[in-house]
C-alpha angles and dihedrals in degrees: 000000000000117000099247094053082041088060090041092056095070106049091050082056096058108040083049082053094046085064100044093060094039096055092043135347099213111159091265092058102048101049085047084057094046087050096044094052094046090052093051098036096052083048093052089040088051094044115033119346103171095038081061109029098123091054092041080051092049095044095048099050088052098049096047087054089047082051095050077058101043093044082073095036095060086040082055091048094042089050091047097055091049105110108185125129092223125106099358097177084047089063104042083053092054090041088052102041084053095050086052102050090053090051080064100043092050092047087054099047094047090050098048088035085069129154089273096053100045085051095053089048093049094047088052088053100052096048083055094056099050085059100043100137101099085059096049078062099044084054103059090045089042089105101058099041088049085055094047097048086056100049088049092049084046095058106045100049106063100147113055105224123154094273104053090050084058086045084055089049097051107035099035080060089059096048095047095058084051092046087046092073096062119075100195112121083238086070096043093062104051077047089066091052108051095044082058082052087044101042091044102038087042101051086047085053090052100051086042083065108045084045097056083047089058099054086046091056095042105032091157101038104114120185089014110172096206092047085048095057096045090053090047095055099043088060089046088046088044087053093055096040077050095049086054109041088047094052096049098044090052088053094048096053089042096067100050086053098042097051125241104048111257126236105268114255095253089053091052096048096055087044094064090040084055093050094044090058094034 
C-alpha cells in the first residue's frame, strides 16, 4: 500500500471510530476507538508533535476517558469467564457492582463526548490530514524507529517486576503501531512479537485489575475462595507475561551482541512449518 493511502488510512479509521462510539459504546467500540487514536496518535508523536499538539491533546484526553470504560468492560469479560463453584453470591455482587459502575462510565463519557466535542475533534483531524505529509514520511521510516524503540525498551528493563511488565504493555503497543506501516516482512516479524508481549502482558493486566477490584469490593472477606482464585490466576498470568517479555528481550539484546541480526522467533517457526508441508 502507498504511504499516503496508507495515511489516509488512519484518519478514516478514527473518525469511523468517532461515530461508532458516539452512537453506541458497546465494548467493541470502545475498544475500536481506544486502538484508532493510539495508532494515530504514536504516528503524529513520531512525525510532528508539536505541529499537532492540540489534536494529540485532544486525542489523548478522549482515549483515556474510552480506557476508564474499557478497564470494566475486560474485568466483565474476565469474570465472566471464572468459572469456580465457590462463592457464587460473591460473584454475582462483584459482577453487579461492576455493571454498575460501567452504566456510569458510560453515562460520563457520552455526556462529556457531545456534539460540540465531537465537532472541535473532527475539525483538529481534518486539519491533520490536509497536511499529512509529515506523516507520509513518518510511514516509510516507521520500521527503524520501531527497532530502535525496542532495543531501547529492551535495554532498560532487565529485571521483570511488575512494573516493567506494565512498561512492556504500554509502550510494545506503541511500537507496534509504528512497526504495522511498514509491509516488509522485517516489519511482519517483529509484528508477531510484540503481539505475543501484547497478548500476554495485556491479559495479566486485566486480571490485576479485576483482582484489585475484588479486594475493593470484600475488604473484609478473609479466606475468600473467589479472592483466592483470582489471585491465583493473576500470578500464573504475571509468570507467563513475564516467560515472554523475557525471551524475547533476551533475543532482542542477543542479536545486537552476536552480529547480523537473526530471524525473530515467530518468522522462523513458520518457516519450518512451511518446509515440513512443502
Amino acid at each position: 500500500m502507498p504511504d499516503r493511502e496508507r495515511s489516509q488510512l488512519l484518519f478514516i479509521k478514527i473518525n469511523r471510530a468517532v461515530d461508532k462510539l458516539a452512537k453506541k459504546p458497546t465494548p467493541d467500540n470502545v475498544h475500536g476507538f481506544r486502538t484508532a487514536a493510539r495508532r494515530l496518535e504514536t504516528v503524529l508523536q513520531a512525525a510532528a508533535p508539536d505541529q499537532h499538539r492540540k489534536l494529540l491533546k485532544r486525542l489523548g484526553r478522549w482515549r483515556r476517558r474510552a480506557g476508564a470504560l474499557r478497564d470494566v468492560d475486560v474485568q466483565i469479560k474476565a469474570l465472566h469467564s471464572l468459572k469456580i463453584p465457590e462463592e457464587p453470591q460473591r460473584k454475582s455482587e462483584l459482577m453487579s457492582a461492576l455493571l454498575d459502575q460501567r452504566a456510569r462510565r458510560e453515562l460520563k463519557l457520552l455526556d462529556a463526548f457531545d456534539k460540540d466535542a465531537r465537532r472541535r475533534l473532527r475539525k483538529r483531524l481534518n486539519k491533520a490530514e490536509e497536511d499529512a505529509g509529515a506523516i507520509q514520511q513518518s510511514t516509510a521510516e516507521s520500521l527503524e524507529k520501531a527497532r530502535q524503540m525496542f532495543r531501547e525498551l529492551a535495554k532498560q528493563q532487565s529485571a521483570m517486576s511488575e512494573d516493567a511488565v506494565h512498561e512492556y504493555r504500554l509502550r510494545c503497543k506503541r511500537i507496534r503501531y509504528l512497526a504495522e506501516l511498514s509491509d516488509s516482512p522485517e516489519a511482519k516479524a517483529l509484528i508477531a512479537d510484540l503481539v505475543r508481549i501484547q497478548d500476554v502482558t495485556g491479559d495479566w493486566r486485566d486480571w490485576q485489575i479485576l483482582t484489585a477490584s475484588a479486594e475493593t469490593q470484600f475488604p473484609n472477606s478473609g479466606r475468600s475462595a473467589l479472592l483466592t482464585a483470582l489471585r491465583n490466576i493473576t500470578q500464573a498470568k504475571f509468570r507467563e507475561a513475564v516467560r515472554v517479555c523475557s525471551g524475547v528481550r533476551d533475543e532482542v539484546l542477543g542479536q545486537q551482541t552476536q552480529g547480523p541480526p537473526r530471524k525473530a522467533a515467530s518468522s522462523v517457526r513458520a518457516e519450518r512449518a512451511a518446509a515440513a508441508n512443502a
